[in-house]
LUMZAMAR-992193 format. One line per field, with one value per residue: residue in three letters; x, y, z of N, C-alpha, C in turn. Coordinates in Angstrom, 1 decimal, padded with zeros to 4 digits, always signed. Example, Ala and Ser with C-alpha at 12.3 -4.5 7.8 and 13.67 -1.06 7.14 Angstrom:
2
rest <- (ALA|SER)
n.px <- (+013.2|+012.8)
n.py <- (-005.7|-002.2)
n.pz <- (+007.8|+007.1)
ca.px <- (+012.3|+013.7)
ca.py <- (-004.5|-001.1)
ca.pz <- (+007.8|+007.1)
c.px <- (+013.2|+012.9)
c.py <- (-003.3|+000.0)
c.pz <- (+007.8|+007.9)
***
This chain:
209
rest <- (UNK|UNK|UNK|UNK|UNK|UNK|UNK|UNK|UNK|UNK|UNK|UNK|UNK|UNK|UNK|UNK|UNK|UNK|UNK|UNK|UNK|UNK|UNK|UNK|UNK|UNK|UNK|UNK|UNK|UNK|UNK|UNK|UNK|UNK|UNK|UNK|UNK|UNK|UNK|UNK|UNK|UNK|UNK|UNK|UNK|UNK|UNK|UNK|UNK|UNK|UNK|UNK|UNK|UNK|UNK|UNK|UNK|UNK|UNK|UNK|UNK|UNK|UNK|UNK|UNK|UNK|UNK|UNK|UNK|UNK|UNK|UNK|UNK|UNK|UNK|UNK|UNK|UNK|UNK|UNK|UNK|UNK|UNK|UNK|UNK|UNK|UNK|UNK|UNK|UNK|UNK|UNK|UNK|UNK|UNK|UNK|UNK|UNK|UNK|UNK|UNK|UNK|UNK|UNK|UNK|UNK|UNK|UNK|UNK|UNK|UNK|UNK|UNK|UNK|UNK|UNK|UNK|UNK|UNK|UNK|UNK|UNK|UNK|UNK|UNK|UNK|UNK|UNK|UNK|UNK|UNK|UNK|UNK|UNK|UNK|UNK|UNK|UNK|UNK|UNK|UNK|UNK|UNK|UNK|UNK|UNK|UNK|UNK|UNK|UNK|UNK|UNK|UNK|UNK|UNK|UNK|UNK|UNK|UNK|UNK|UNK|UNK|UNK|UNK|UNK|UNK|UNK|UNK|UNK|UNK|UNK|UNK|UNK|UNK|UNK|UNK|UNK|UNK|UNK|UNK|UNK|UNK|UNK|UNK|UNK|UNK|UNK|UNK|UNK|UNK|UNK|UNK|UNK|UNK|UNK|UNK|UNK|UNK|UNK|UNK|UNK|UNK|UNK|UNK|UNK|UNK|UNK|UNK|UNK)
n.px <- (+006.2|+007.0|+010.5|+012.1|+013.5|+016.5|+016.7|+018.3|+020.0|+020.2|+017.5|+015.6|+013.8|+012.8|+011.3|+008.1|+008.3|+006.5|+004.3|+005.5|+006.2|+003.9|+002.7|+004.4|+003.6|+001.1|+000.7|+002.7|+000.8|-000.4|-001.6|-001.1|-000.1|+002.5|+004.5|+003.9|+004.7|+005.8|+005.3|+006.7|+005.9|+005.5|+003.7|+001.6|+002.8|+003.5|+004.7|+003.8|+003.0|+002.0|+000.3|-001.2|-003.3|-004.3|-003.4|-001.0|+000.2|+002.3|+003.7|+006.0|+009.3|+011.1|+012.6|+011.1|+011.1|+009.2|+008.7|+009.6|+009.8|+009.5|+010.3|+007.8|+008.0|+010.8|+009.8|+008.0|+009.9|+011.6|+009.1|+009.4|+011.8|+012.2|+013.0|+014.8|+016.0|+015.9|+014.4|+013.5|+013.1|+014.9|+014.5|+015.9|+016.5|+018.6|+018.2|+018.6|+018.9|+016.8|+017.0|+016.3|+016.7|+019.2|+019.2|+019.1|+017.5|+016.6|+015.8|+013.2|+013.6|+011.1|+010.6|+008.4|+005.0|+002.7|-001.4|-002.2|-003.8|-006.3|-007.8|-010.0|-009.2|-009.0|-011.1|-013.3|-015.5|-016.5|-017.9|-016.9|-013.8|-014.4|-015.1|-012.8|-011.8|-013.5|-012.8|-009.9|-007.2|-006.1|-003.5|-002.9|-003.6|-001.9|+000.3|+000.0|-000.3|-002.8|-003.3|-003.5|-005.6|-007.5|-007.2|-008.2|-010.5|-012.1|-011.8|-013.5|-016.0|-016.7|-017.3|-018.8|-021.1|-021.5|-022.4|-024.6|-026.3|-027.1|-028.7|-030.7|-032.0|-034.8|-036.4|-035.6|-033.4|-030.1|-027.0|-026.4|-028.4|-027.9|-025.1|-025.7|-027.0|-024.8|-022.9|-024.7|-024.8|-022.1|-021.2|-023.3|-021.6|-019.2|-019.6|-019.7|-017.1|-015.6|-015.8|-015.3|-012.3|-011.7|-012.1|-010.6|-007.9|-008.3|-008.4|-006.5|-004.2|-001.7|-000.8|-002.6|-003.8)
n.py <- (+008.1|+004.8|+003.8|+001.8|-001.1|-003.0|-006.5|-008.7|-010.6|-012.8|-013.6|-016.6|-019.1|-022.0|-022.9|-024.4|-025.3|-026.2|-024.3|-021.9|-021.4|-021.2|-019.1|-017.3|-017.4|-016.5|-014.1|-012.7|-012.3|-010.2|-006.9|-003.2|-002.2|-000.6|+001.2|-000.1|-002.4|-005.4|-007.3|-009.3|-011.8|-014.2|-016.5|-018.5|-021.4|-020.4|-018.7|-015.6|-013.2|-010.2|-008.4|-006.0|-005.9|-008.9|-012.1|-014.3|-017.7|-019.8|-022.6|-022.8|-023.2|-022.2|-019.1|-015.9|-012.8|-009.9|-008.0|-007.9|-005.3|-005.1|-004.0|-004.0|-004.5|-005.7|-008.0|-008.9|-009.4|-011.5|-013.2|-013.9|-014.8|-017.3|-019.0|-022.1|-025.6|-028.5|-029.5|-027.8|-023.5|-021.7|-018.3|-015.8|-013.0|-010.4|-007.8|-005.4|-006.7|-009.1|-012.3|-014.7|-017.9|-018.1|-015.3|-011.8|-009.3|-005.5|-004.5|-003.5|-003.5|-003.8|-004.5|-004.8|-005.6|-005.0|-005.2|-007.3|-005.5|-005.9|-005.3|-006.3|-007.4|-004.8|-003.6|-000.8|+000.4|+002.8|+002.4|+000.2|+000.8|+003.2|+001.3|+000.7|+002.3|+001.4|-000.9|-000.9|+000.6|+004.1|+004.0|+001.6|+001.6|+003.8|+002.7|+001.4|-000.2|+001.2|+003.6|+006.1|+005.6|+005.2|+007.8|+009.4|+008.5|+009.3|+011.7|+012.0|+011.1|+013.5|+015.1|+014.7|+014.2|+017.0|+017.7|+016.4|+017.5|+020.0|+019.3|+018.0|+019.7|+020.7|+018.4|+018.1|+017.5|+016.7|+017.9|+016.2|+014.3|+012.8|+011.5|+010.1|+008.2|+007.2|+006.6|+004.1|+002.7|+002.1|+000.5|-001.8|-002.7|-003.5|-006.5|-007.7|-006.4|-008.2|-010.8|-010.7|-010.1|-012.5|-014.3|-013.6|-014.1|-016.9|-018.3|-017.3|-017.9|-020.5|-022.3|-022.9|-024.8)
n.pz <- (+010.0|+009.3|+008.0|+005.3|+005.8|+006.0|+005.5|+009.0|+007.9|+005.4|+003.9|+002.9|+000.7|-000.5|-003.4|-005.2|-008.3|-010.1|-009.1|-009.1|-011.9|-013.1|-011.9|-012.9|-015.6|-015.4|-015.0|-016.8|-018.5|-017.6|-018.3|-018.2|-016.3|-015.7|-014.0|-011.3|-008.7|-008.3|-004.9|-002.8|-000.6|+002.8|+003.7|+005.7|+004.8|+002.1|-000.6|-001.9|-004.4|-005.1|-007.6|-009.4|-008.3|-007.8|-006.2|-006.6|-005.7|-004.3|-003.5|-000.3|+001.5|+004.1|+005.3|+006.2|+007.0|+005.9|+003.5|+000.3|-002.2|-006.0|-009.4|-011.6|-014.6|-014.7|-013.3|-015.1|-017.1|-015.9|-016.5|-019.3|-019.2|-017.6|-014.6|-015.2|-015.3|-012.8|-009.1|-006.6|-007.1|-006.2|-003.9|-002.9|-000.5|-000.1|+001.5|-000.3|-002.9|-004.5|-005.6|-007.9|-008.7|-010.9|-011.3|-010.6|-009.1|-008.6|-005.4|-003.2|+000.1|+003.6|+006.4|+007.9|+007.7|+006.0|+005.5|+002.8|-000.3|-002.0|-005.5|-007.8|-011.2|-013.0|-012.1|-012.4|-010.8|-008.8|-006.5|-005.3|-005.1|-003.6|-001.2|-000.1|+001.9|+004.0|+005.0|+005.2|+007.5|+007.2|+007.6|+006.1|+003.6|+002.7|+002.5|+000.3|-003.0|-004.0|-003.3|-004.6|-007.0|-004.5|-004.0|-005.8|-006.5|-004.6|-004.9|-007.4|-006.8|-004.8|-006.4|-007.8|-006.5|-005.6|-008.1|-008.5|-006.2|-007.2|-009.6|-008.2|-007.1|-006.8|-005.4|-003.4|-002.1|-000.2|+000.7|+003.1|+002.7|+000.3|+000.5|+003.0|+001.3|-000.5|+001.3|+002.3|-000.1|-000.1|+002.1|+001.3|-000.4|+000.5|+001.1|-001.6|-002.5|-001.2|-001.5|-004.2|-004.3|-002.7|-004.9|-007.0|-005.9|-005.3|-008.5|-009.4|-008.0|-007.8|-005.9|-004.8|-005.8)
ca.px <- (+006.1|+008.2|+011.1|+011.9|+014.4|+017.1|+017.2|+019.9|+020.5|+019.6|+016.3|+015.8|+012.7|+012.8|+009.8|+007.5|+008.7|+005.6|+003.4|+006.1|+006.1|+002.6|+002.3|+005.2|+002.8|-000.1|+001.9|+003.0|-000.3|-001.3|-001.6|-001.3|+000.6|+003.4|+004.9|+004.1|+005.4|+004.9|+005.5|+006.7|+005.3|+005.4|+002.5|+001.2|+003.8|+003.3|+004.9|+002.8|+003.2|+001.0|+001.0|-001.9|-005.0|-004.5|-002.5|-000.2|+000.8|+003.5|+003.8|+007.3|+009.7|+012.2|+012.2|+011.0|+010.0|+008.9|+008.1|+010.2|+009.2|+010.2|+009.8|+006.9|+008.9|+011.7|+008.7|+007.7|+011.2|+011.5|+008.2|+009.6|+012.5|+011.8|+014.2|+014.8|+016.0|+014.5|+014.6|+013.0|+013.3|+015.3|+014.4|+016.9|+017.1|+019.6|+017.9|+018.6|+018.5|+015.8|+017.6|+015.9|+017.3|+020.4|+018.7|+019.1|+016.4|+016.8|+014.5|+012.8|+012.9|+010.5|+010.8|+006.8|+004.3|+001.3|-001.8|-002.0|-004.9|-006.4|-009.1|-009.9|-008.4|-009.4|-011.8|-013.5|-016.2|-016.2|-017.9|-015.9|-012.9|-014.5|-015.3|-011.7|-011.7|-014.3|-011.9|-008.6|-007.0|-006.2|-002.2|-002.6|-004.1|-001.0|+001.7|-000.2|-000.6|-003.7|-003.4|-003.7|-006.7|-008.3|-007.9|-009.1|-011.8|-012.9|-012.0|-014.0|-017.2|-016.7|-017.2|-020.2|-022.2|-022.0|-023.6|-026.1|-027.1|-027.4|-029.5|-031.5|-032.8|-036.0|-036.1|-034.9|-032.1|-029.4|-025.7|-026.2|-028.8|-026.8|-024.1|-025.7|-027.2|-023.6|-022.4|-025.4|-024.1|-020.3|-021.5|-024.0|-020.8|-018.2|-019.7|-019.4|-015.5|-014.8|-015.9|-014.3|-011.5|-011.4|-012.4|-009.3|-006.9|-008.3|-008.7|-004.9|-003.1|-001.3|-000.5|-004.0|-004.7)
ca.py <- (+006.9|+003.9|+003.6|+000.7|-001.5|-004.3|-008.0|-008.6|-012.0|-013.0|-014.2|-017.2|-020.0|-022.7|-022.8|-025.3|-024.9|-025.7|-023.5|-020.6|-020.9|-020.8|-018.1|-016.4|-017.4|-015.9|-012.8|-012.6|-012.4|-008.7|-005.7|-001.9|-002.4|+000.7|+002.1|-000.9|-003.3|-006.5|-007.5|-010.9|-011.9|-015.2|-016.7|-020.0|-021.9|-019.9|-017.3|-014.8|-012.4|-009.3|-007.5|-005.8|-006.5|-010.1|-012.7|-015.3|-018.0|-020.6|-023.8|-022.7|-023.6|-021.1|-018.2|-014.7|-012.1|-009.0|-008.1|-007.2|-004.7|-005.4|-003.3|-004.7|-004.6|-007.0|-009.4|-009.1|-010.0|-012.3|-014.3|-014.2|-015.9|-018.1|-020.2|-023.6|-026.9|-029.2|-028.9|-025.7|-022.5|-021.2|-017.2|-015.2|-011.5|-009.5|-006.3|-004.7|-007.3|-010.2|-013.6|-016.0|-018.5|-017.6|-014.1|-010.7|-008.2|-005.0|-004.5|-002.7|-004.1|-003.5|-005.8|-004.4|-006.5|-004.6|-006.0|-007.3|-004.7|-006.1|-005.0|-007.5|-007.0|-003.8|-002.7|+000.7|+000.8|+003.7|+002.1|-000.8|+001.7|+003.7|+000.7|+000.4|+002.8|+000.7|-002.2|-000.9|+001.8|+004.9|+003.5|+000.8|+002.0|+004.2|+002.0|+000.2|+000.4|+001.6|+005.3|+006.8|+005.4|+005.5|+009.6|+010.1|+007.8|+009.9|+013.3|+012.3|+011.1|+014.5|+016.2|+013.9|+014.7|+018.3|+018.2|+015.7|+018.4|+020.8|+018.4|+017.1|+020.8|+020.9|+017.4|+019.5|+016.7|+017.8|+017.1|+015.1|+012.8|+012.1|+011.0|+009.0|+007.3|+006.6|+005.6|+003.0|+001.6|+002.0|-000.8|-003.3|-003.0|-004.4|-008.1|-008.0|-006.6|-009.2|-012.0|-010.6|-010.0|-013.8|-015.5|-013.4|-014.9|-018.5|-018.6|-016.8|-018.4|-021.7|-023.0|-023.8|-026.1)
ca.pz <- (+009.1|+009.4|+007.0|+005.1|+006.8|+005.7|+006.8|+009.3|+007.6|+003.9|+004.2|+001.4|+000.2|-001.4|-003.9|-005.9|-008.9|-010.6|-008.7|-009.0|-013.4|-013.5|-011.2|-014.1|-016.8|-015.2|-015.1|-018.4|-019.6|-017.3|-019.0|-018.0|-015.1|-015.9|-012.3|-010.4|-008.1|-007.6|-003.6|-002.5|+001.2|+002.5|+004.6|+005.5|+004.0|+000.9|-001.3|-002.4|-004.8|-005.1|-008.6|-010.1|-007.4|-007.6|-005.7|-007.0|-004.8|-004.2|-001.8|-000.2|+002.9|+004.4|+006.5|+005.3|+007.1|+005.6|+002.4|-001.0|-003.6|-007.3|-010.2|-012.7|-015.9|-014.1|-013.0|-016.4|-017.9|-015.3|-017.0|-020.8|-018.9|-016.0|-014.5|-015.6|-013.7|-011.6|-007.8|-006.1|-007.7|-004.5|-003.6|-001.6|-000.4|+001.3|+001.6|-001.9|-004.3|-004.7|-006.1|-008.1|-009.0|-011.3|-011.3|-009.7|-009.6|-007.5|-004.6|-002.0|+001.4|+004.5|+007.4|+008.3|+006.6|+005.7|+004.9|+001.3|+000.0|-003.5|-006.1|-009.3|-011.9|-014.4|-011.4|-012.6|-010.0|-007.7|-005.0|-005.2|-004.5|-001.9|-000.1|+000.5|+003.5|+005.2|+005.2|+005.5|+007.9|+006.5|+006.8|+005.0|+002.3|+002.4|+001.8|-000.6|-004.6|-004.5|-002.6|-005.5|-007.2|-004.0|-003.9|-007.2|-006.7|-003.5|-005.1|-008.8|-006.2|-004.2|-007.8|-008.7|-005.0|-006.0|-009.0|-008.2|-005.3|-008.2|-010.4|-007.5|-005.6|-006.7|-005.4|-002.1|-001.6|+000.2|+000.5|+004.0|+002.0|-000.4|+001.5|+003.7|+000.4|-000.7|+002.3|+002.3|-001.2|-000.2|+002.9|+000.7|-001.9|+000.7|+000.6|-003.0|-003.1|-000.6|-002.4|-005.9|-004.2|-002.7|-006.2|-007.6|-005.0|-005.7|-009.5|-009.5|-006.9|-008.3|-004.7|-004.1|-006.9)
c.px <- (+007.3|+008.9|+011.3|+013.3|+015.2|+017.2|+018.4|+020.3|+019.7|+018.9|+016.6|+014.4|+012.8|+011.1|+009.4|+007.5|+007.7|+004.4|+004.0|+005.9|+005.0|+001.8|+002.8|+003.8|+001.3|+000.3|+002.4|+001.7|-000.9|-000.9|-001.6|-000.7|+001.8|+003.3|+004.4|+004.9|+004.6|+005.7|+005.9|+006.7|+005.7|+004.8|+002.1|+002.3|+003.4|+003.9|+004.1|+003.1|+001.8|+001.2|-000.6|-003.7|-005.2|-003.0|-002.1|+000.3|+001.5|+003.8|+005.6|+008.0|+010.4|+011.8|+012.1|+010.2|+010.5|+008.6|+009.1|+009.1|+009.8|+009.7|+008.6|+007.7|+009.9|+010.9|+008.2|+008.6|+011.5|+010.5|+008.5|+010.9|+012.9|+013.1|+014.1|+016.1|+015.6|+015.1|+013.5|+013.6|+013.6|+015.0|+015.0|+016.6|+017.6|+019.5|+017.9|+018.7|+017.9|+016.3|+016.8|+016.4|+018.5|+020.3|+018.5|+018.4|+016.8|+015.7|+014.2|+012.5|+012.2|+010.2|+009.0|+006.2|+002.8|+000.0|-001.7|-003.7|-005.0|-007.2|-009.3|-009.3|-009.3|-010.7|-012.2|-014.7|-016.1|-016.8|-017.0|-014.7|-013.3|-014.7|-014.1|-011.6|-012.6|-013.7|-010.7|-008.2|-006.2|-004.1|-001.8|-002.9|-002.6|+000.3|+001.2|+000.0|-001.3|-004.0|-003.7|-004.7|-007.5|-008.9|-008.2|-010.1|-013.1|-013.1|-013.2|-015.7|-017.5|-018.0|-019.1|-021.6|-022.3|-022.4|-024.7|-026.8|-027.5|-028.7|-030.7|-032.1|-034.0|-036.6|-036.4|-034.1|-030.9|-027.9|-025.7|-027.2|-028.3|-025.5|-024.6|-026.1|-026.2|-023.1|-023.1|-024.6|-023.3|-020.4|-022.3|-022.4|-019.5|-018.2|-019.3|-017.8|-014.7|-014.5|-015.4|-012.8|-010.3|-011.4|-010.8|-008.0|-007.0|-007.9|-006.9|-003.9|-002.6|-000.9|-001.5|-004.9|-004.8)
c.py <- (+006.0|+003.7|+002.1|+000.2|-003.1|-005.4|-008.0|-009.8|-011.8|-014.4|-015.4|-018.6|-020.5|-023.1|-023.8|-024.7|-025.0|-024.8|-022.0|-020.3|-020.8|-019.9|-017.1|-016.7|-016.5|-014.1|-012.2|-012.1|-010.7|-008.0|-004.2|-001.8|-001.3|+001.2|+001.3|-001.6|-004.9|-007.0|-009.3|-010.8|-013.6|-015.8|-017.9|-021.0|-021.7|-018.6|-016.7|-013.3|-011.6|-008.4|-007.1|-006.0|-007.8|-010.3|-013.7|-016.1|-019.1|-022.1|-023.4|-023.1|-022.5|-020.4|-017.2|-013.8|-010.4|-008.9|-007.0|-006.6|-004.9|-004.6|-004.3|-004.9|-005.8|-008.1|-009.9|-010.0|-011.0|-013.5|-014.3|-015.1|-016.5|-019.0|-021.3|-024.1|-027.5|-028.9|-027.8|-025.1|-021.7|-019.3|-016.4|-013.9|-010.8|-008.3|-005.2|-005.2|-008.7|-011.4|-014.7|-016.7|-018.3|-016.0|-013.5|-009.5|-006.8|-004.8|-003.5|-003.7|-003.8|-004.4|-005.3|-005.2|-005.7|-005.4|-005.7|-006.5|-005.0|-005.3|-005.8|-006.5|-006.1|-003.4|-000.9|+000.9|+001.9|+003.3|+000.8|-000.5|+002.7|+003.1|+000.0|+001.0|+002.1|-000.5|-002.3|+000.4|+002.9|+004.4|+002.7|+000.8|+003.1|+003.9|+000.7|+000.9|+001.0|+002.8|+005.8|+006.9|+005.5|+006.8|+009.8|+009.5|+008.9|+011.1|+013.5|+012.2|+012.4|+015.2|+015.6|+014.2|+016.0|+018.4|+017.3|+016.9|+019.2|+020.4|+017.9|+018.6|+020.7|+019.7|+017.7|+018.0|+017.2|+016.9|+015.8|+013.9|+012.3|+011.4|+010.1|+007.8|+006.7|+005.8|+004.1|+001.8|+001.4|+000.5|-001.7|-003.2|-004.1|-005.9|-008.4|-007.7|-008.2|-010.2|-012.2|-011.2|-011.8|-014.6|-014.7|-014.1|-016.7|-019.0|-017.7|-017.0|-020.0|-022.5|-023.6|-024.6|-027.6)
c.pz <- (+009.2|+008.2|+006.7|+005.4|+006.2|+006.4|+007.5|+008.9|+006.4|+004.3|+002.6|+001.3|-000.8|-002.2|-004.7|-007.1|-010.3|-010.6|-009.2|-010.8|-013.3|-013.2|-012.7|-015.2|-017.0|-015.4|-016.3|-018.9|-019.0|-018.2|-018.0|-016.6|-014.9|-014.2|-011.5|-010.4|-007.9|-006.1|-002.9|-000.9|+001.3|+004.1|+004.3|+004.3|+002.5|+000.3|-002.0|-003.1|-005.7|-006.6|-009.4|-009.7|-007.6|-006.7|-005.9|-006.0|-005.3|-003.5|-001.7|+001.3|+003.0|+005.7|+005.7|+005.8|+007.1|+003.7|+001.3|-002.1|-005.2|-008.1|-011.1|-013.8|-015.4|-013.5|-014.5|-017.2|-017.6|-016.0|-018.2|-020.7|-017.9|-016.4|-014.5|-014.2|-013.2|-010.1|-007.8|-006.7|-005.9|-005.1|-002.4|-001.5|+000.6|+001.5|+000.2|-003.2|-004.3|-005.7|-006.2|-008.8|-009.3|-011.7|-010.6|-010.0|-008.4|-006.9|-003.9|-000.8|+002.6|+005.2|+007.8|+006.8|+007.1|+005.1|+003.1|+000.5|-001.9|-004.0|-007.0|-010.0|-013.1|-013.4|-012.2|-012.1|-008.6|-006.4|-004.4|-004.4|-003.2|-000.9|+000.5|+002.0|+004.3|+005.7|+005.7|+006.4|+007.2|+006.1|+006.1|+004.4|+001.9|+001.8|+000.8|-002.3|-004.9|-004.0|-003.9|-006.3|-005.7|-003.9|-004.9|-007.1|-005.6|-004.1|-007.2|-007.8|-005.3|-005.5|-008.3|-007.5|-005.9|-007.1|-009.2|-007.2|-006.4|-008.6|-009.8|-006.6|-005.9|-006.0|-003.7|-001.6|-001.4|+000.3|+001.6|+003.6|+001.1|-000.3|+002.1|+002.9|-000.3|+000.1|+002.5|+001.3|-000.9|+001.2|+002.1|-000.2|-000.8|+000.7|-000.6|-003.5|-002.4|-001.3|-003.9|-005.4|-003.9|-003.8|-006.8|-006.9|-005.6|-007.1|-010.0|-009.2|-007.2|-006.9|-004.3|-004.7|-006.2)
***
């Protein structure tokens, strides 16, 4: 597994500084977020911040490549006190600490840019979540947020096959029909995450107003 790796220069972006509060404000407002991160990337002349299966974006200039991790709580704190000013809301990081503005957060850096791997927001669909492996490879599901709910999602549907075969013998349905009937849904479902997943980007992302 690749470790995570410091810039050899302090990467930095200058940001629209009304796109970037309103991203904070949108942010302010999640819930239930405890032991995440939120991930700052920056793509198509845009900063993009990943936090909670949505994506917040930015119109930004600079250079920046790879991707910082931030605690949730300090993104949080960060939105009860956004930086003031006019100008850009400049964003720097030198490998262990993420600088906004007159603010210092600590970080996680990883010069490897994984894809950005969403779900909407408060998702509690299990095929929704299994139809993550059909999308993503098994490592990038690994270095994402969502490893975790993905294996419970697979190991609660494991649990639910075997007592549907129970439920279902007289029936004489068997484990490999049932499966392949899952697998069916877990494919019609990925049109539908896709397109969640895109209306959450649009309807979240303040850069593309």
């Amino acid at each position: 597994m690749a470790t995570p790796q410091n810039p050899p220069v302090t990467y930095s972006l200058a940001v629209n500084p009304e796109h970037f509060l309103d991203a904070l404000r949108q942010i302010k407002k999640l819930t239930g977020l405890s032991g995440q991160s939120a991930v700052f990337t920056f793509e198509d002349q845009q900063l993009r911040i990943d936090l909670g299966g949505c994506s917040f974006r930015a119109n930004a200039e600079g250079t920046w490549q790879g991707q910082a991790a931030v605690a949730v709580k300090l993104i949080q704190g960060l939105a009860k006190a956004p930086p003031t000013g006019k100008g850009p809301v400049m964003i720097s990081c030198d490998g262990e600490s993420l600088r906004i503005g007159h603010i210092t957060l600590k970080c996680k850096w990883d010069r490897l840019h994984y894809p950005r791997i969403t779900l909407p927001l408060g998702t509690t669909s299990l095929l929704e979540i299994l139809s993550l492996r059909k999308r993503y490879s098994a490592d990038d599901i690994r270095h994402s947020e969502l490893e975790k709910v993905v294996i419970e999602a697979e190991s609660q549907a494991t649990k639910l096959m075997e007592n549907a075969v129970i439920a279902l013998r007289l029936l004489e349905f068997t484990k490999d029909d049932l499966q392949r009937i899952l697998e069916e849904k877990v494919a019609g479902i990925v049109h539908k995450l896709e397109s969640d997943c895109r209306s959450c980007t649009t309807n979240s992302s303040s850069g593309t107003r």
